[in-house]
N, C-alpha and C positions, 0 to 999 in steps of 0.2 A: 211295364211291358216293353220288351227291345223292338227294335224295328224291325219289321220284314224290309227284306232283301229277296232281289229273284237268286243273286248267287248263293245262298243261305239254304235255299229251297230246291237247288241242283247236285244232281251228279255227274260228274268230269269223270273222262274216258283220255288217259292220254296214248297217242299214239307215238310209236319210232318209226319216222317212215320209212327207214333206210330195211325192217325187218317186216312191215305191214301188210304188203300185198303187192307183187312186182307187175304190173299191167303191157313190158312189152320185151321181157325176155332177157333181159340184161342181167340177171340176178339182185337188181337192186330195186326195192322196193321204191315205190314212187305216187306222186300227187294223183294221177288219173285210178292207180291201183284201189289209193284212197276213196277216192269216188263209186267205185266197182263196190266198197263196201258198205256205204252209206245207211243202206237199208238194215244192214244186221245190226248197226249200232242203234237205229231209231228203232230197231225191235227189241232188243236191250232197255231199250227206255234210256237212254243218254239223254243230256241235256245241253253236254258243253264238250267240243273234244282242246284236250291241250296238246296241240302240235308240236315236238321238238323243233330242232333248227332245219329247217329248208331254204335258206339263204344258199348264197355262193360262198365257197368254203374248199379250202386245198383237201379238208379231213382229215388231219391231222389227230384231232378229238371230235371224228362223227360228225362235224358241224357246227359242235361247239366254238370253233376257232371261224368265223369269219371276215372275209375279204369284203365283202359287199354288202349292208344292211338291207339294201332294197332294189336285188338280183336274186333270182331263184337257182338255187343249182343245176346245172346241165343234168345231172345224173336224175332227179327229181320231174324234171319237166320245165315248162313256162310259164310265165306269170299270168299267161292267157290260160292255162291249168289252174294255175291258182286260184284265180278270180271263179273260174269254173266251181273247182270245189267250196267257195265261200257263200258260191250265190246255192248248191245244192245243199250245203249244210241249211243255210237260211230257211231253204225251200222246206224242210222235212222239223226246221222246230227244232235247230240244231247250233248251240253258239259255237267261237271257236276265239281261242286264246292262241295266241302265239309265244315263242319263247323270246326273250328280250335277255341278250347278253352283250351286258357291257362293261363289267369287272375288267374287261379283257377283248381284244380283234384279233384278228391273224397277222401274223410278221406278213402277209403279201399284202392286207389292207394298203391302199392308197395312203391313209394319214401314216401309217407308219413306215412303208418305201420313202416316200417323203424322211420321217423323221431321221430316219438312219441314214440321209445322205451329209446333215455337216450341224454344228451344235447351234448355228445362227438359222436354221430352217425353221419357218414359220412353225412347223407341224413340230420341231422337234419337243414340245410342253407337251402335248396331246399324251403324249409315254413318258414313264417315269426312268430316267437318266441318270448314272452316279460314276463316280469316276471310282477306282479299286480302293483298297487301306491295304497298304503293307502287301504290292503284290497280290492279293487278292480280294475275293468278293467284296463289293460294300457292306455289308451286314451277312451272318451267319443261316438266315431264314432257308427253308428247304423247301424244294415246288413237294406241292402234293404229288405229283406223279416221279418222285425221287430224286436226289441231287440237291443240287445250291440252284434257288430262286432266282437267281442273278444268271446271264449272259454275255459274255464278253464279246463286241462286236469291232473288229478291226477296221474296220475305215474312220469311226473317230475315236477309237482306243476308250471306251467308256462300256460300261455294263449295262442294260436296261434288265429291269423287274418282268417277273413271270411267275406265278403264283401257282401257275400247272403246267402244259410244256413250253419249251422253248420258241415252239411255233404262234404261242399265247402270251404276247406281251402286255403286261398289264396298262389299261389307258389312265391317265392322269389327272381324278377329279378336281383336283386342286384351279384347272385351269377353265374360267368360263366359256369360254369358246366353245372348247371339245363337249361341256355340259348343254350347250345352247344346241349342236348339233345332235345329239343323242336326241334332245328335246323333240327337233325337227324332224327327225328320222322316227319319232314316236308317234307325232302326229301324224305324218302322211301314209301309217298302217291304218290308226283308226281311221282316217279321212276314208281309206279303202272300205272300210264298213267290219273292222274285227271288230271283238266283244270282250279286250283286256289281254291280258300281259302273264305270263309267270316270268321271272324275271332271277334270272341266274345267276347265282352266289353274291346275290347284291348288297348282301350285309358287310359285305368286302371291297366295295367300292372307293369309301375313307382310307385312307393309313396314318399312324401317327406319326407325328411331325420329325423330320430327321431320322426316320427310319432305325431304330435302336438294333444294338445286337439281341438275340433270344434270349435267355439263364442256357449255359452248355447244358448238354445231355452228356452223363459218360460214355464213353467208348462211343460218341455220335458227333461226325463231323459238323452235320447241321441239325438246328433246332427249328421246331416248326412257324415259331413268332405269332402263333394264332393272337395272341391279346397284341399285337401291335396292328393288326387288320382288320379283324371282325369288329363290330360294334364298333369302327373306330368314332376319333373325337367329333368329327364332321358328318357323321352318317342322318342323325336325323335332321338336319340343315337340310341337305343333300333331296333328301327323299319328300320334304312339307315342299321345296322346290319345283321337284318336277310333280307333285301334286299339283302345286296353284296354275305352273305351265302347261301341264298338259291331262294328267289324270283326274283332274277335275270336274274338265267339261263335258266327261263323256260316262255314259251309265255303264260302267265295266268291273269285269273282276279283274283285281291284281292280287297275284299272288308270290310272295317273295321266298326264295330260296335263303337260310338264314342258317348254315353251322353254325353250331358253338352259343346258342340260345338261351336262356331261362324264360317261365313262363311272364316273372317281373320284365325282360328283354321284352317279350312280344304284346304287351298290349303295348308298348309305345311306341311299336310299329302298327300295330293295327287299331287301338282304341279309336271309335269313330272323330273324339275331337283332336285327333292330332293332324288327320292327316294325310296319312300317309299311304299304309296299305291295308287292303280289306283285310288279309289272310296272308299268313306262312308257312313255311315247312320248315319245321322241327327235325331234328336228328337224333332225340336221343333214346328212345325207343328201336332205334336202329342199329347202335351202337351198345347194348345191352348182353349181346351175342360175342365179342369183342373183349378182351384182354387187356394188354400192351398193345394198341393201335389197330386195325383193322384187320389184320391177317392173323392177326394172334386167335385162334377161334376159341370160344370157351360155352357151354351148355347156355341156355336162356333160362334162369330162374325166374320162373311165375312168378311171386313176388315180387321181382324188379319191374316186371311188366304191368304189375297192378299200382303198383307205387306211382311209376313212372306215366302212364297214361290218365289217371286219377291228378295227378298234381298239374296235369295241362287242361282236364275236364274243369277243376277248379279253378285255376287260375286266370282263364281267360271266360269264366262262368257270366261274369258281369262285363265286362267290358273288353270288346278284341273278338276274335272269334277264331274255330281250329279247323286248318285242313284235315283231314282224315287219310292215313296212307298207309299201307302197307306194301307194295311196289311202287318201283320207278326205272328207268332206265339205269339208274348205278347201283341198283339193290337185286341179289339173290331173290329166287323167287319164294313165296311164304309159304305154299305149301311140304317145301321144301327145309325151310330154315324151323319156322316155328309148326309146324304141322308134321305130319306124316302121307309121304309121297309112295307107300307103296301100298299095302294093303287097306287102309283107311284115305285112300287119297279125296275121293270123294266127299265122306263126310269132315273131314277134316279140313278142306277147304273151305264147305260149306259153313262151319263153324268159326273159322276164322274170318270169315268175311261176315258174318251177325254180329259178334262182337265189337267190328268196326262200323259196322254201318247204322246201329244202334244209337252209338254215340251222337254227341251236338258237336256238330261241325260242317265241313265241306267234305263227300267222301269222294276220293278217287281210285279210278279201276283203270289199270296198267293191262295193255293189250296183252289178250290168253290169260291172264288173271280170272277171268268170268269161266272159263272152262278148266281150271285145272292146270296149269302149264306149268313143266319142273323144271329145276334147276338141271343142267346139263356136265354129261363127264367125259370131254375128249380126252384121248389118251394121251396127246404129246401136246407141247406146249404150240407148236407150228400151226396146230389148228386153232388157235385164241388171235383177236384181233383189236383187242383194248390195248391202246398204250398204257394203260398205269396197271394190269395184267403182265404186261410183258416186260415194263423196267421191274417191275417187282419182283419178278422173278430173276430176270439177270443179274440184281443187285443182290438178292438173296445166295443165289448159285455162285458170286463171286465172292460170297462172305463164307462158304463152304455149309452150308444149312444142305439137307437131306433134299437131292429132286422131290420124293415121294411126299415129304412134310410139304414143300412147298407147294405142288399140286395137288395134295388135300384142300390145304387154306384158299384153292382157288377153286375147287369144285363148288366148295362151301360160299363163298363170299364174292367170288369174282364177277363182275361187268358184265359177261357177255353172258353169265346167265339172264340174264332179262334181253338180252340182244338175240339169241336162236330166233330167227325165221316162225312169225306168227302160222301154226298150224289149222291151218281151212278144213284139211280134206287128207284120205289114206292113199292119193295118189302119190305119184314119184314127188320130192319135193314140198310134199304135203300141199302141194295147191298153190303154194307161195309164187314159182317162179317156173316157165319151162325152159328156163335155162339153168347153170351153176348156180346156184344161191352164193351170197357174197360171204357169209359163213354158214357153218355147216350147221341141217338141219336136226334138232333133238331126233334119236332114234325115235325115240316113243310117239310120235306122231300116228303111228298105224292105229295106236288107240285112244291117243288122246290128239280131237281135233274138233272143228266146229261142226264140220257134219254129224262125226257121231253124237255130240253132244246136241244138238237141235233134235234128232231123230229119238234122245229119251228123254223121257218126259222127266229121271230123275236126275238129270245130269246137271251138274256146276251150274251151267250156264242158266238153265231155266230157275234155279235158287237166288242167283244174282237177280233176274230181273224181275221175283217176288220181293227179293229185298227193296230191291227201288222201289218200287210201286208202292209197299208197306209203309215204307219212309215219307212217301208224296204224300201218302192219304191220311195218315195221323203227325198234328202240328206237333206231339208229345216228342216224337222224336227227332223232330227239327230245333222244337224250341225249350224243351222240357229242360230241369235244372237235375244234374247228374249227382248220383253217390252211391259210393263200391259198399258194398254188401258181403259181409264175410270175410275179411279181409284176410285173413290168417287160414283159409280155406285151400289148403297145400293142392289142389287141384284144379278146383272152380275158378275160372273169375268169373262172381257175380258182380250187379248192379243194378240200380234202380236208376229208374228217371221220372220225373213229378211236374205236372204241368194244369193248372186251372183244375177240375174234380179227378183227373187221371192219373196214374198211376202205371209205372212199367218196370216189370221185373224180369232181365236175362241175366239166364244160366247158363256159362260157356266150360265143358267137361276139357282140358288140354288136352290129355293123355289119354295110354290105350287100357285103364282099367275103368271100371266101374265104379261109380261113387257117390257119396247122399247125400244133399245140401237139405239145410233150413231154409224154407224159404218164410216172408215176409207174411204175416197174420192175416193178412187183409186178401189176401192169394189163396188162401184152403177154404174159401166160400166158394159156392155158387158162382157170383158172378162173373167169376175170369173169362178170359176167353184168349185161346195161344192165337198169337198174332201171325207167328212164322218159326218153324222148326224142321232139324235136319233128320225127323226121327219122330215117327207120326204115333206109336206107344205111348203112352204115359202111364208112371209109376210116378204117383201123388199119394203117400199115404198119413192122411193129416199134415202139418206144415213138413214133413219128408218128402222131398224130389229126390229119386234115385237117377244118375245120369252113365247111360253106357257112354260108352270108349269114345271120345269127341262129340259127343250129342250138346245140342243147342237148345235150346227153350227160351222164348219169347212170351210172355202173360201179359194181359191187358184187362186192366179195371177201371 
């Protein structure tokens, strides 16, 4: 029998607070906004919220790029807000994770002002330093947000590493100091009273030694180098590390952000005798949708999705354990991608979200996830606010690719779909702000928002928080041993889950036609009983389920 854990037994709510609920006009969402919302989420049933970056930050990357580990940004509030919000989550039965990124600081960070002033500066190890080859970059490697990884900085005629923008200079694990200080700045959050970490692109912390050039890509000036960063040679060092110094002593979730993963990858990140992290997030159910790299858009074959979901249900079956996700702040929204966002939005949400929350894992719910929130289509590019949105496009536009192709790939897949202004309410702004919102508000707000959805009883929202509750009250779905069901069933994904004399069988319909599964022998008795479904009909005839257009079905024996 595995061990319980409270984070085992939680659902996490991550919040953007830059798009969550602006509490003083400014059009930017902020810490006390947070607070104004407290109540909706503990009627949700939350458990845990995971906070983006609210540090001090130019924003460069939303906050991802930080100046100050432990300064709240002006734009957000004060720490005397902060504290506020920690002791209110507390108050209501509310954990809260913070985000911990240190892949990488802000070029205005302190250590790295510092470093950039002469090559003999104490600070200058803290970043990774290289002098050109041949005229150019140190190595061929390309930042994720477009270009050469490398910067060239004139006052000591040397390059330093950036792995996303320029304003993100990559920090230098290699050096104990800078690792003792992270250390430090780790503990004096929990000392504050948080309850764990997500912990940002941290499987990229390592690099391999000497920094190698990529394999060239044709017709591509730079290569991506992912195998010289991810998993590098020093990662699980690094990480049993700041286990034994800091993540040890305290009852927390951590969970590790990990491109470029297998499920062999993640128990020796997460197996409990290593170490290291309780839990990760995976990419590759994410990247399914996806072609030739991320903008490349290509249909999601059900199949890949069964395959792929199934080989991390088993693989982390016995030892490790899975986050659960279908949103996040750099993912398109799902009723949009894998669902259907217009006539079916409803049930098709509500099926998408059974399907995951089903599963044995950790699940988490990306704000407006619970009610429905679509992916967004401005017309011009002026109105998007993602840097790796906008170099992509300008890199794109300057390689002569079609405007129109480009801003499809970005309806579809871009950033600031999950960054639209969390919709409350059909007033101006949707409730978010009464001033300019900081980007522009989803039109569809008039009818998809949290008012409307609290006020019917059959809305997203109210489906999400039977899901939880379903999840809380039967250990079968916390703990149960998983296996796909029908595999070759060109519609369904089914699956069972099996736990001490129980038994659970869901049927998740994709698409908009109607269709019949076999279900499992022990299911066309008496004794079942649906646990949660998007579609209160049943067409059961003998071991035939008939499933309309996105319909869900949960059984319990």
């Amino acid at each position: 029998m595995e061990k319980r854990y409270w984070w085992k037994e939680s659902v996490v709510y991550q919040i953007y607070p830059r798009s969550f609920m602006d509490s003083n006009g400014d059009g930017i969402g902020d810490l006390n906004g947070i607070i104004s919302k407290l109540d909706y989420l503990q009627e949700l049933g939350i458990d845990v919220v995971w906070l983006s970056p609210v540090y001090e930050s130019p924003n460069d990357d939303n906050g991802y790029d930080i100046s100050n580990y432990q300064a709240i940004m002006d734009e957000f509030g004060t720490m005397e807000d902060w504290e506020r919000l920690l002791e209110e989550m507390h108050n209501r039965g509310i954990k809260l994770i913070m985000d911990l990124v240190v892949n990488h600081s802000s070029d205005e960070h302190a250590w790295f002002v510092e470093s950039r002033k002469s090559k003999e500066n104490k600070y200058r190890d803290y970043y990774i330093w290289r002098d050109g080859k041949d005229g150019k970059e140190p190595n061929n490697w390309s930042s994720f947000f477009s270009g050469s990884a490398w910067q060239f900085d004139e006052a000591t005629e040397q390059y330093f590493l950036h792995l996303f923008s320029k304003k993100q200079p990559d920090l230098n694990w290699e050096n104990p100091q800078l690792r003792k200080e992270v250390y430090d700045m780790m503990t004096w959050w929990l000392e504050k009273g948080i309850d764990g970490f997500r912990m940002d692109v941290i499987n990229m912390i390592s690099k391999e030694k000497g920094l190698p050039d990529a394999p060239s890509v044709p017709g591509e000036q730079y290569s991506s180098g992912h195998e010289f960063f991810m998993n590098g040679p020093r990662i699980h060092e690094f990480l049993q590390e700041m286990n034994k110094e800091v993540l040890s002593k305290y009852d927390i979730l951590t969970v590790g952000e990990t491109p470029g993963v297998s499920p062999e990858d993640a128990v020796l990140y997460t197996a409990e005798d290593r170490n290291e992290v309780n839990t990760l997030f995976q990419f590759e159910h994410m990247d399914l949708d996806s072609g030739n790299g991320k903008w490349d858009v290509k249909p999601l074959q059900l199949a890949d999705l069964k395959w792929s979901l199934s080989r991390w249900q088993k693989g982390l079956e016995n030892q490790g354990w899975n986050s659960l996700y279908w949103n996040n702040h750099d993912q398109p929204r799902i009723v949009s991608r894998f669902g259907n966002d217009k006539e079916y939005r409803n049930k098709s949400a509500k099926m998408l979200g059974t399907l995951l929350h089903m599963m044995k894992g950790t699940p988490y719910i990306y704000q407006g996830e619970e009610i429905g929130m679509t992916n967004v289509k401005f017309s011009d590019i002026s109105a998007y606010k993602d840097i790796e949105t906008i170099n992509m496009y300008n890199e794109k536009l300057e390689a002569g690719v079609d405007k129109d192709v480009i801003m499809n790939s970005i309806y579809i897949k871009g950033r600031d779909n999950a960054r639209t202004p969390m919709q409350w309410d059909d007033s101006e702004h949707s409730g978010f702000t009464t001033g300019t919102p900081w980007i522009n508000i989803n039109p569809n707000y008039t009818e998809i928002n949290v008012k409307q959805a609290l006020e019917d009883k059959d809305s997203v929202f109210y489906y999400y928080k039977k899901l939880i509750h379903t999840r809380k009250s039967n250990d079968i779905i916390i703990y149960g041993s998983y296996d796909i069901w029908q595999e070759d069933h060109s519609q369904v994904f089914a699956y069972t889950r099996s736990f001490k004399e129980q038994t659970l069988f869901v049927a998740c319909n994709f698409y908009g036609d109607t269709t019949t599964i076999t279900i499992p022998d022990i299911f066309a008795n008496e004794q079942r009983q649906i646990l949660i479904t998007n579609d209160d009909e049943e067409q059961l005839n003998g071991t035939k389920l008939t499933l309309k257009p996105y319909e869900a079905k949960v059984y319990l024996v």
